[in-house]
C-alpha positions in Angstrom: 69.3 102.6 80.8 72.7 102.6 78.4 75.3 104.9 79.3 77.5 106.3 76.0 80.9 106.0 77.0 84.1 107.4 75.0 86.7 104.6 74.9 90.4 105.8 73.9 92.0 102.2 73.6 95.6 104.3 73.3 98.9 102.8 72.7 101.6 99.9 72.7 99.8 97.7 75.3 96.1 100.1 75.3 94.8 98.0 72.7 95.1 94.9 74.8 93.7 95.9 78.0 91.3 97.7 76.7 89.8 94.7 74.9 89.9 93.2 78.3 88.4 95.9 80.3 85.8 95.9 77.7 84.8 92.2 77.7 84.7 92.4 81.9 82.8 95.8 81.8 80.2 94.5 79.5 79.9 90.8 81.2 79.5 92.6 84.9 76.5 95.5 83.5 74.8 93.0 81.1 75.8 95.3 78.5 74.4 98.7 79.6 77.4 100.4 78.9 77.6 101.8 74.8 81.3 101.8 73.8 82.0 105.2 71.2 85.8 104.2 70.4 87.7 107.0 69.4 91.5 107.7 68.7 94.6 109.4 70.3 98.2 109.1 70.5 100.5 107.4 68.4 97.3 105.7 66.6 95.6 109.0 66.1 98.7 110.2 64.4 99.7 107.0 62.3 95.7 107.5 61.2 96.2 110.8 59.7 95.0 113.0 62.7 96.7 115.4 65.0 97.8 113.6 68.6 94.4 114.6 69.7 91.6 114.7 67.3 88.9 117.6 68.1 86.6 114.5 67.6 88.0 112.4 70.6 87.4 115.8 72.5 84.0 116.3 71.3 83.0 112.9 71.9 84.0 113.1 75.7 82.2 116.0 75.9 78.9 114.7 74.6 79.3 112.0 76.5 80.6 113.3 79.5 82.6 109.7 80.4 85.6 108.4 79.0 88.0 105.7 79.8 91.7 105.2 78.3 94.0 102.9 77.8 98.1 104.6 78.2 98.9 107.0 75.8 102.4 107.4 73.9 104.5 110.6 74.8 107.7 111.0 72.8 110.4 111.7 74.4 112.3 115.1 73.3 110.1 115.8 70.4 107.4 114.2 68.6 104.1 116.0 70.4 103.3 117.0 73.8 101.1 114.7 76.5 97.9 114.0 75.3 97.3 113.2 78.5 98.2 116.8 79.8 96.4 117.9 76.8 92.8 115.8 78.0 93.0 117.3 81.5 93.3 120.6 80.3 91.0 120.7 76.9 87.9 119.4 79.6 89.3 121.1 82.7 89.7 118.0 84.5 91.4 119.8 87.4 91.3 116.7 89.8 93.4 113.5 89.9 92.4 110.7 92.0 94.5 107.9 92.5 92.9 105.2 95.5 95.9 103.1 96.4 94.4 100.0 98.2 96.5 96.4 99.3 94.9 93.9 97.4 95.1 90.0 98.6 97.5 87.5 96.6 100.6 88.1 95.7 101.1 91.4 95.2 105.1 92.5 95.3 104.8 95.0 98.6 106.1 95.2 101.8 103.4 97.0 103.5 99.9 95.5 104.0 96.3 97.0 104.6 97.2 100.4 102.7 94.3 102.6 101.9 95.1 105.5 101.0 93.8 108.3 97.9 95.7 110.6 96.4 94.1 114.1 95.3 96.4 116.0 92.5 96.2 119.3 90.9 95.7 118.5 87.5 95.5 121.8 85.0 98.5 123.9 86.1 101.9 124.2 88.1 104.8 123.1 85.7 103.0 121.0 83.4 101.3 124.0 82.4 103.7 123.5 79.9 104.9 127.4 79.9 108.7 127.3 79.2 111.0 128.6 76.2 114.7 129.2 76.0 115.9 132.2 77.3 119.4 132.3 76.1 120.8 129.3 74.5 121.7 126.7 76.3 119.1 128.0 79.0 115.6 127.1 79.4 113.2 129.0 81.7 109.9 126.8 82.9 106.9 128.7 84.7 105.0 127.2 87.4 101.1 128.4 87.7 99.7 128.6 90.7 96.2 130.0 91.2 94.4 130.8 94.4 91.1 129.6 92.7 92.4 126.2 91.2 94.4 125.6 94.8 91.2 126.3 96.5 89.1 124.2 94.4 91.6 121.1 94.5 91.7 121.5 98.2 87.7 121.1 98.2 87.6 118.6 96.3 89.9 116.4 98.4 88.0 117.6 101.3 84.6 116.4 99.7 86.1 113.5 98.8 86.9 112.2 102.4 83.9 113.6 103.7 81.9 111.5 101.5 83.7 108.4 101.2 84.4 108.4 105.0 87.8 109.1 105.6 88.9 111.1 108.4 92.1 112.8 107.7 93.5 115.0 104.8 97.2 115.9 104.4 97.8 119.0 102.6 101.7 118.6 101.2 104.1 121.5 99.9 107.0 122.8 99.5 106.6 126.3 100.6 110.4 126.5 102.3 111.8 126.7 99.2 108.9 128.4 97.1 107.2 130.7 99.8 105.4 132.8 97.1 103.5 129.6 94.7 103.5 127.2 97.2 102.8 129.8 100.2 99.5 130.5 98.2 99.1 126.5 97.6 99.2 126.1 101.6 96.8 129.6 102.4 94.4 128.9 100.0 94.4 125.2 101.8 94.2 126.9 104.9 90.8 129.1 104.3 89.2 125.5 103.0 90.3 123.5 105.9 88.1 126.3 107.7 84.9 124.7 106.3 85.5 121.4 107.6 85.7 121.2 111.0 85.2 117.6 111.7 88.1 116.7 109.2 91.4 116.5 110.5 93.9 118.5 108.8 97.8 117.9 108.5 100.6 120.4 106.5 103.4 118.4 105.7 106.5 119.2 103.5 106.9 117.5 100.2 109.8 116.1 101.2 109.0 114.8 104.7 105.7 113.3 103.5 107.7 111.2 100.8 109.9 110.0 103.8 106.8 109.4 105.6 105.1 107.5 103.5 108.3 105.0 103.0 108.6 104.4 106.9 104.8 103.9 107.3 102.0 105.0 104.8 99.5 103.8 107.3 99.4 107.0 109.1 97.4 109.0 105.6 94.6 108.8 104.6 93.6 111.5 101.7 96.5 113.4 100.3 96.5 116.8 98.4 99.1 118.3 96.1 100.1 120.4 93.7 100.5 118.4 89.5 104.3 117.7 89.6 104.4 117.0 93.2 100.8 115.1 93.0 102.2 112.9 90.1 105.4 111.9 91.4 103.4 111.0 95.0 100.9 109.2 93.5 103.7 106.9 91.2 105.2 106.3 94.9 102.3 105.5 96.6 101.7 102.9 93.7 104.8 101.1 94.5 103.9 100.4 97.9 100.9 98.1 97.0 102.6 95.9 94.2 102.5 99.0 91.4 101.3 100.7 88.1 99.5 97.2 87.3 97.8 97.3 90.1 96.4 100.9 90.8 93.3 102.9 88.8 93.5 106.6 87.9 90.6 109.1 87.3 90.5 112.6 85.6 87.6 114.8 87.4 86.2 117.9 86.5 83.0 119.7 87.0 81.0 118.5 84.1 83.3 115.4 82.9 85.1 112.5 83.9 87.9 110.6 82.3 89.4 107.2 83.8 92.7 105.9 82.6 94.9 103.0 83.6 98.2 105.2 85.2 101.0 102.6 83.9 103.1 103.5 80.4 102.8 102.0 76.9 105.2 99.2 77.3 106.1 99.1 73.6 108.7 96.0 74.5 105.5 93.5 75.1 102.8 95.0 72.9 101.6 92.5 70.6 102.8 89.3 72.5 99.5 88.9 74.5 100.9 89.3 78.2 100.0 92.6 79.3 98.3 92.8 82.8 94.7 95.0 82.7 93.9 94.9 86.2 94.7 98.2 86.5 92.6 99.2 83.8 89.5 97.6 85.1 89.7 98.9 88.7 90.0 102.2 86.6 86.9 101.1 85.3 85.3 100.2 88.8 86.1 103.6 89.3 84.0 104.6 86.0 80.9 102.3 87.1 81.0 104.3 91.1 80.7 107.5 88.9 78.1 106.9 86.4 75.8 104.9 89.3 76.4 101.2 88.3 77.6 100.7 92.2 76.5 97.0 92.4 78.2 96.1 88.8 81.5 98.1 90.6 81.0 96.4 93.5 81.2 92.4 91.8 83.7 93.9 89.2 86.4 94.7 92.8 85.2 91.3 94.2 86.2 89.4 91.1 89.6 91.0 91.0 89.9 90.2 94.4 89.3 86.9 94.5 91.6 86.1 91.0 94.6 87.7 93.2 93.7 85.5 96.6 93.9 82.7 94.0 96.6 83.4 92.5 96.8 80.8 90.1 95.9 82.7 86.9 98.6 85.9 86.7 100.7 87.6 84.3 104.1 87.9 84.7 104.3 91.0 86.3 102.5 89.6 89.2 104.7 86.2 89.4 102.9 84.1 87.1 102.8 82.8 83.6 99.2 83.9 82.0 98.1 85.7 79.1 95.9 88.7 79.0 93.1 86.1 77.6 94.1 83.8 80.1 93.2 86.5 82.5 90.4 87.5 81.4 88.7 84.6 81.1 89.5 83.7 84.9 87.9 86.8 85.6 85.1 86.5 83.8 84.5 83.1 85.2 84.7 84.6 89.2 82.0 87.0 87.9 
């Protein structure tokens, strides 16, 4: 049976990973999978539409699956994060971020990493509720809700419970913010109560970071807040080879939206040499969710097996190839 799928090919490099993603999605389901493209970002504006058409939204929403390519956020001005503006249109209140070692030659000094990273997606700071107060002082609002801590917590909880993990690490920063934080880490708390067979750790924001730089072998499936969740999950990233290498998905109760996590990279877009590996494990992600496990399953082996090869890369991995070039060794290990 097709599956409609939203696909956002997004900016600078998006259009060229996408194309890949597109050609190695459809080569691994024997085409099952029905491609809607729609705009956002830059291209959405440069079209004539707002940074995100009510279109796009609807589209996910009929659809109730979408995939992305990096979307363009200017810097002091311009619009706000369409990304932000996604998670919070559809209530996509979880992000999930699997960091995994992969074979070849990844840059990393740590091997056989597995860990997932659970974030708070829809408020905290990036509920995007400041103003200036006075000039030349701006006042930002951090959110914190019992029932979007308690649901984020469940979620990560579900999530090891189901994928088999046996360990979640609930991280704050209540020393310093004992009122949004203290509710972050009671609302955790009352969940942890409800799973009983998981293990459950509370560790500071700032310790965990530490942590995780002396030895990220000892997590498993970490939950946090959105600032503190994004800035983890960009860490965690860097200790398997990075941003190239890592998938990203946008949950929520009735839709889903997978996006490759890296930026735009405006200085190569155009020249052909972008890497969309981490685009397609996004979409290996997208294939688990929508019940294509054995097409998910060949997609990951095929990745795997062009990295223990190593001889077709892009130059963000150490080699010389194209995005084509890529592609094409990937489709030929499928």
């Amino acid at each position: 049976m097709a599956v409609k799928v939203t696909l956002i090919p997004g900016d600078g490099i998006g259009p060229e990973v996408s194309r890949a993603m597109v050609r190695v999605v459809d080569a691994v389901t024997g085409g099952t999978i029905e491609w809607e493209e729609q705009l956002a970002g830059s291209s959405a504006v440069d079209a004539g539409h707002s940074p995100l058409p009510a279109a796009t939204v609807q589209s996910i929403r009929q659809n109730r699956v979408g995939i992305k390519g990096p979307l363009l956020t200017p810097i002091g001005g311009g619009w706000r994060s369409v990304n932000v503006s996604i998670r919070q249109a559809l209530d996509l209140y979880a992000s999930l971020r699997p960091v995994a070692s992969l074979p070849g030659p990844s840059k990393s000094r740590y091997e056989d990493v597995d860990l997932v990273v659970v974030r708070e997606n829809t408020e905290g700071l990036y509920s995007g509720r400041e103003h200036e107060t006075v000039p030349g002082v701006v006042e930002a609002l951090k959110i914190v809700t019992r029932d979007a801590s308690e649901r984020i917590v469940r979620y990560a909880f579900e999530y090891a419970r189901a994928n088999g993990r046996a360990k979640v690490t609930v991280s704050h920063k209540e020393s310093i913010m004992p009122l949004s934080d203290g509710l972050f880490l009671d609302a955790a708390r009352a969940v942890a109560k409800d799973y009983p067979f998981t293990a459950v750790e509370y560790v500071g924001l700032d310790n965990l970071m530490m942590e995780l730089a002396l030895d990220p072998h000892q997590f498993d499936t970490i939950v946090l807040g959105n600032l503190d969740g994004d800035l983890v999950s960009d860490l965690c990233a860097g200790l398997v080879g990075g941003l190239g290498l890592v998938p990203g998905a946008n949950i929520g109760e009735k839709f889903a939206v997978f996006e490759a996590v890296h930026g735009t990279a405006p200085d190569i877009a155009g020249q052909g040499i972008a890497n969309p590996i981490a685009l397609i494990l996004s979409a290996e992600l997208m294939l688990l969710h929508v019940g294509e496990r054995d097409a998910a399953q060949r997609l990951r082996a095929a990745v795997e097996q062009l990295l223990m090869d190593g001889s077709v890369l892009t130059g963000d991995l150490g080699g010389t190839a194209t995005t084509e070039q890529l592609t094409e060794a990937l489709l030929e290990a499928l």
